[in-house]
N, C-alpha and C positions, 0 to 999 in steps of 0.2 A: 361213517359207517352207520351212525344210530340214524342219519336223515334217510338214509338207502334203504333199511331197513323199515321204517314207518312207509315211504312211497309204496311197498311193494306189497305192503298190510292193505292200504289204501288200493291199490289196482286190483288186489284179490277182491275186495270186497264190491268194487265197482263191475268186474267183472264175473262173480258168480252172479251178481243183481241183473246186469246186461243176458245174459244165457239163462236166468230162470223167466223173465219180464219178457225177451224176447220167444221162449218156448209157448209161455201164455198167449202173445198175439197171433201167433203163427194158429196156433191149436182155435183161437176164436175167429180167424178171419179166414181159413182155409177150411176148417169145421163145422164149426157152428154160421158164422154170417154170410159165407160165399162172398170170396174177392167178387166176383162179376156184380151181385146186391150191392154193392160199395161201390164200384165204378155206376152203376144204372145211377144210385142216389146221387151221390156228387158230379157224375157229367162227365169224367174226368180218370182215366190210368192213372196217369202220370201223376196229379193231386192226391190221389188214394195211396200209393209208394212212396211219396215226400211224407205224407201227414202218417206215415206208418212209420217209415226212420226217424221221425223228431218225435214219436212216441216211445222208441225204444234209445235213442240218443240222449233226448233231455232231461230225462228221469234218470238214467247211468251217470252222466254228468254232475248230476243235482248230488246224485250219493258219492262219488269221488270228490267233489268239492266239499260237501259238508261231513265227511268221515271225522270223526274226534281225531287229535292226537295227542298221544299221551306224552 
């Protein structure tokens, strides 16, 4: 029960990070940068939407893996 307990601490915590990190790229990359500016520089859609989910993926990860537990 106390290990179910700490996972669930831990996916809160990874998941309000995931929902505030990914608000921020949306608001700069649809806002402020212009998707199409990011496809013009890199050449590339499809590299511009990978290198956007391993931005909002491997930071979420990074904070559910190194969450303390007590």
């Amino acid at each position: 029960m106390w290990k179910m307990k700490i996972k669930k601490r831990k996916i809160k915590y990874a998941t309000i990070f995931f929902l505030c990190w990914l608000a921020l790229l949306v608001f700069l990359v649809d806002g402020v940068l212009k998707i199409h500016t990011l496809v013009d520089y890199f050449g590339s859609y499809a590299l511009v939407e990978v290198s956007l989910l391993l931005l909002v993926i491997l930071p979420t990860w990074a904070v559910y893996k190194f969450t303390k537990e007590k």
